[in-house]
DRENTIDREN-586953 format. One record per residue (C-alpha): residue in one letter; x, y, z. Coordinates in steps of 0.02 Angstrom, whole numbers, plus 50000, padded with zeros to 5 digits. Layout:
N
AXYZ/...
This chain:
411
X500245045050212/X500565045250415/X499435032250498/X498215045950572/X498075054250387/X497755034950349/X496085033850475/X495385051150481/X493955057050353/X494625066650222/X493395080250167/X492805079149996/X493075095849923/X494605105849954/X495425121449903/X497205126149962/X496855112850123/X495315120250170/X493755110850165/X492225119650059/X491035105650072/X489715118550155/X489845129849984/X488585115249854/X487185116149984/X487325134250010/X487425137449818/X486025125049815/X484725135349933/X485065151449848/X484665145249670/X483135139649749/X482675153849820/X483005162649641/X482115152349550/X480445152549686/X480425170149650/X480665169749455/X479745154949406/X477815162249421/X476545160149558/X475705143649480/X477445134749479/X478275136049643/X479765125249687/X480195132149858/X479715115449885/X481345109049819/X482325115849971/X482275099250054/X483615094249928/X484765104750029/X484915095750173/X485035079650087/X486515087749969/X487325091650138/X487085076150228/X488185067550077/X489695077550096/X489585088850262/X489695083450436/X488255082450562/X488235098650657/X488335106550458/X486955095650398/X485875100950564/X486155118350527/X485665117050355/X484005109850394/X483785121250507/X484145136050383/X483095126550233/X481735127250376/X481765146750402/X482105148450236/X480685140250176/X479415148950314/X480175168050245/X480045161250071/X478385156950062/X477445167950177/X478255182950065/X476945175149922/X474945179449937/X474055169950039/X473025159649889/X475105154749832/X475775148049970/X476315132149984/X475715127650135/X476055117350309/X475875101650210/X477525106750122/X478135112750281/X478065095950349/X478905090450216/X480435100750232/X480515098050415/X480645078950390/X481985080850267/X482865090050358/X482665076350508/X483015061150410/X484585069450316/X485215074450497/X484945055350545/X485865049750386/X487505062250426/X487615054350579/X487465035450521/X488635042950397/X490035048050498/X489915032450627/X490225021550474/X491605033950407/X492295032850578/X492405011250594/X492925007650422/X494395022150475/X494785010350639/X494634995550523/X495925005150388/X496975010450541/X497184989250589/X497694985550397/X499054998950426/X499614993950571/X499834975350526/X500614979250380/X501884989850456/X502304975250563/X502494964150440/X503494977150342/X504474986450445/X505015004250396/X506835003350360/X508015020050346/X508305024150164/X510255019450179/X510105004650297/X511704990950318/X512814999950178/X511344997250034/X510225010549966/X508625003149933/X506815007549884/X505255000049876/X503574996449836/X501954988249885/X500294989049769/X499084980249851/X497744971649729/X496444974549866/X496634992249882/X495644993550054/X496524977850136/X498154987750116/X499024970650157/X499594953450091/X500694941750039/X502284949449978/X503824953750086/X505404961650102/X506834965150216/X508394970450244/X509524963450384/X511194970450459/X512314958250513/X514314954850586/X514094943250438/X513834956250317/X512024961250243/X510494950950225/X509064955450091/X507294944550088/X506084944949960/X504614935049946/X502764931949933/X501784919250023/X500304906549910/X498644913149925/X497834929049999/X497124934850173/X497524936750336/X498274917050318/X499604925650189/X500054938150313/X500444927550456/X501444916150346/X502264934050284/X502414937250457/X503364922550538/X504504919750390/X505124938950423/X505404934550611/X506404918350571/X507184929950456/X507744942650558/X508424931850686/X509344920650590/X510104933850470/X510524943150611/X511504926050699/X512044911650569/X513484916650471/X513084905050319/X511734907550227/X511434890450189/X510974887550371/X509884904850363/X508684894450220/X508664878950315/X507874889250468/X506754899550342/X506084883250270/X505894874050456/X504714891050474/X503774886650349/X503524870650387/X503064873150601/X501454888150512/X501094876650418/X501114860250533/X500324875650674/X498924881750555/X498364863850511/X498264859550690/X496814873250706/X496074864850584/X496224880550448/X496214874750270/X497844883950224/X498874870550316/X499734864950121/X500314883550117/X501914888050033/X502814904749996/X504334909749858/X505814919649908/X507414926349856/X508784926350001/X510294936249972/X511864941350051/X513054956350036/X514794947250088/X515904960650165/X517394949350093/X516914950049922/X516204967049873/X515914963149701/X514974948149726/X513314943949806/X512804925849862/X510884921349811/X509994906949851/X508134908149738/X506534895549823/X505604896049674/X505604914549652/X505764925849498/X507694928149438/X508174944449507/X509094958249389/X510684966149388/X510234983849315/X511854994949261/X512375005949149/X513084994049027/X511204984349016/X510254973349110/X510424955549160/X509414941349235/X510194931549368/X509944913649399/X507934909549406/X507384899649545/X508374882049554/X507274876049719/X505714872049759/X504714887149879/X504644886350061/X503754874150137/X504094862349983/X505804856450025/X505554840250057/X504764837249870/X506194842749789/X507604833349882/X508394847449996/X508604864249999/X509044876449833/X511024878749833/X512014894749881/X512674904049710/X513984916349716/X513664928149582/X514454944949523/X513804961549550/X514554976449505/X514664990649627/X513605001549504/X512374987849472/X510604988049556/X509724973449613/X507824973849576/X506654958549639/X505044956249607/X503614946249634/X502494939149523/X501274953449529/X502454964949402/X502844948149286/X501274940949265/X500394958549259/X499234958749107/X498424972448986/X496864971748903/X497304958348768/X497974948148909/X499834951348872/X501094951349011/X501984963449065/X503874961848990/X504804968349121/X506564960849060/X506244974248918/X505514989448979/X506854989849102/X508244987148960/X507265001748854/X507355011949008/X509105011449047/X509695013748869/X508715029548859/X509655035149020/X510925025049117/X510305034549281/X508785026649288/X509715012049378/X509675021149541/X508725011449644/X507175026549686/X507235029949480/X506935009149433/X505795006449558/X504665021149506/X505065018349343/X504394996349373/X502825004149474/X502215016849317/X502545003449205/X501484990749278/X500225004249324/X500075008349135/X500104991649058/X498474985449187/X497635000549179/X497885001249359/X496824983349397/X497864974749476/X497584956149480/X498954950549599/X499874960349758/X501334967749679/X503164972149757/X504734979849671/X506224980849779/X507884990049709/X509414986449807/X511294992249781/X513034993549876/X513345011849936/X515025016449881/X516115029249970/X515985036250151/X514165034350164/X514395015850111/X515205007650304/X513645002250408/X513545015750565/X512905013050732/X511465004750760/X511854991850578/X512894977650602/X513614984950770/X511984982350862/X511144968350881/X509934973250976/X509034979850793/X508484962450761/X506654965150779/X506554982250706/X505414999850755/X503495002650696/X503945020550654/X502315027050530/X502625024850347/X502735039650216/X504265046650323/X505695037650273/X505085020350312/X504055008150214/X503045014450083/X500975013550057/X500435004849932/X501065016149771/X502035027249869/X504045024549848/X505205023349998/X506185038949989/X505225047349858/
C-alpha cells in the first residue's frame, strides 16, 4: 500500500476496481416503488423512500447522496399523486421525505470531512513510521533480507520495534530491536537509537564501540525526555546488533542487550544462538558494562531470523505461547526452502497470525537476514562505497521498501 492508497477513502463496494456503492440505494428505491404499487391502497409505504437517502449517505459520497434525495423527492411526488386523491399520502409525508433527504445530505458531508482527517491523521502514522523504518532495497549491503511489522494498534501503524540494515567499509551492520512501552515515547526512542545507529555503523569499525554509542543514546533520550518532565524518562529498549565481517564469511559477530536469541535457519535444522547475555539499552550501568562481542558461525546457506517479543510471547486462546523454536523446525523439515528469507518470514507472520487469531497483544517484527552468495553477493555502488547513504531515502513502502504492517518486503 503506497502512502496516497494509505490516506484516500476507499469505496466500500467494488467490482473489477470500480466503485458500485450508488447500485443498494438505487435497488433500494425501486423495491419501494414495487412494493407501493403492490401492497394495496390502505397500506402504502412510499413513505419508506426516505430510507434511501439515508442508505446512501452511509456508503456514497455527497454529490451521490444529494442526488438521491433529490430523486427519492420526485420519486415520491410521481409515486403518490399516481394514487386517488382519498390514498395519497400527503404533504405531511412529503415533508418528511424532504427532511431526510436534507439531514442524510448533512450527514455525507460530516461523513466525508471525518473520512478525510482521520486519512491526514493515517497519512502522519505512515510517514513517521517510514522514517523510523526506512525502506531498504531487497538485496541491500550483500544480504537478502525481508521483513515484517504487525502493529498491535492497527490504526497507529507505528511503535516500538526496529530494524536496519547498515553498509559499511567495515563490512555489514544489522539492528534489531524494540523499545519498553508504547506511543509516540517508543517511537522517538525507536527513532534516535536508529540514527546513532546509522552513524556509528556506518563509521566505527568495532562493534564493541558501535554498542557503547547505542547505549550512550539511550541514555542522553532518556536523561532528554526526563528533563521535559515526561514520565518515560526510566525508558529502556532490547536489541540485537550484528555484523557481517567481510574477513570471515562464515562467521557473524553478535552482541544481544537483552534481546531474544536469534536463529540460524538451514537446511540441516534450526538453531538458537546465544540469548541475550546483557542487560537492554539504557540499563548498562546495572549490569556492570556493556554485553560482550561473540563471534559465532553461520553458514552461507543459513538464514538469520530475529524477532521481538511480539512472535514469542504471542498467545492463543488457552493462553499458550507461541513456540516459534518449533514451528520453524516443523517448517523446514517439511521443505528445506522455506529458509529463504521471504518464505520464513511469511511463513513466522501466518503462524503467529493463526495461533492469536489475529489479536495481537504486542507490536510484532520478524526480520530474515542471509549472505548473498555469487555475483549478486559484492555490495554495488551506493553500499559500502558511499557514505553518503548513512541517513537513508523515505521512498513509499509496498514498492520494494519497508513493508506495512502484514505486508512482506519483497513479497
Amino acid at each position: 500500500m503506497t502512502e496516497m492508497e494509505f490516506g484516500r477513502r476507499r469505496p466500500l463496494l467494488r467490482v473489477r476496481g470500480r466503485s458500485i456503492a450508488w447500485l443498494p440505494p438505487l435497488l433500494l428505491l425501486a423495491g419501494v416503488i414495487l412494493l407501493d404499487f403492490n401492497t394495496g391502497a390502505h397500506f402504502r409505504i412510499i413513505t419508506w423512500i426516505v430510507l434511501v437517502p439515508g442508505i446512501a449517505a452511509a456508503i456514497c459520497g455527497v454529490w451521490t447522496t444529494a442526488a438521491y434525495s433529490l430523486l427519492s423527492l420526485v420519486t415520491y411526488v410521481v409515486v403518490d399523486n399516481a394514487w386517488p386523491d382519498q390514498y395519497q399520502a400527503g404533504f405531511g409525508d412529503f415533508l418528511l421525505v424532504a427532511l431526510g433527504g436534507a439531514l442524510a445530505t448533512l450527514a455525507a458531508v460530516v461523513r466525508m470531512r471525518q473520512e478525510r482527517q482521520v486519512g491526514h491523521i493515517r497519512d502522519i502514522a505512515e510517514t513517521t513510521r517510514r522514517t523510523v523504518l526506512r525502506p531498504l532495497p531487497p538485496r541491500w549491503a550483500g544480504l537478502e533480507h525481508a521483513g515484517v511489522y504487525l502493529a498491535a494498534d492497527v490504526d497507529a501503524r507505528v511503535g516500538g520495534d526496529f530494524y536496519d540494515i547498515q553498509p559499511s567499509p567495515h563490512g555489514t551492520r544489522v539492528l534489531v530491536g524494540d523499545v519498553q512501552g508504547k506511543g509516540l515515547g517508543a517511537v522517538e526512542a525507536a527513532a534516535a537509537l536508529l540514527g546513532t545507529f546509522r552513524e556509528a555503523g556506518y563509521h566505527e569499525k568495532d562493534l564493541t564501540t558501535v554498542a557503547e554509542r547505542l547505549e550512550i543514546r539511550m541514555l542522553r533520550h532518556r536523561s532528554h525526555t526526563a528533563a521535559l518532565g515526561r514520565a518515560d524518562g526510566d525508558r529502556f529498549a532490547t536489541a540485537v546488533l550484528i555484523a557481517f565481517p567481510e574477513d570471515s564469511p562464515e562467521a557473524i559477530d553478535v552482541t544481544n542487550f537483552g534481546h531474544e536469541p536469534p536463529l540460524a535457519v538451514g537446511p540441516r535444522g534450526v538453531r538458537e544462538l546465544p540469548s541475550g547475555d546483557g542487560a537492554p539499552l539504557g540499563l548498562g550501568d546495572l549490569a556492570g558494562g556493556l554485553p560482550p562481542v561473540h563471534r559465532l558461525p553461520l553458514a552461507a546457506d543459513e538464514t538469520l531470523l530475529l524477532v521481538t517479543d511480539g512472535v514469542t510471547e504471542a498467545r492463543d486462546g488457552p493462553g499458550e505461547f507461541y513456540q516459534l523454536t518449533r514451528e520453524v523446525t516443523r517448517a523446514v523439515a517439511a521443505d528445506p526452502g522455506r529458509a529463504e528469507p521471504r518464505r520464513l518470514v511469511r511463513r513466522v507472520r501466518d503462524g503467529v497470525l493463526r495461533h492469536t487469531a489475529g489479536r495481537l497483544e504486542d507490536d510484532t517484527t520478524i526480520f530474515a537476514v542471509r549472505r548473498l552468495t555469487g555475483p549478486g553477493g559484492a555490495p554495488g555502488p551506493g553500499d559500502a562505497s558511499d557514505p553518503r547513504d548513512t541517513s537513508g531515502p523515505g521512498a513509499a513502502s509496498g514498492s520494494g521498501g519497508v513493508p506495512g504492517p502484514g505486508d512482506v518486503a519483497g513479497i
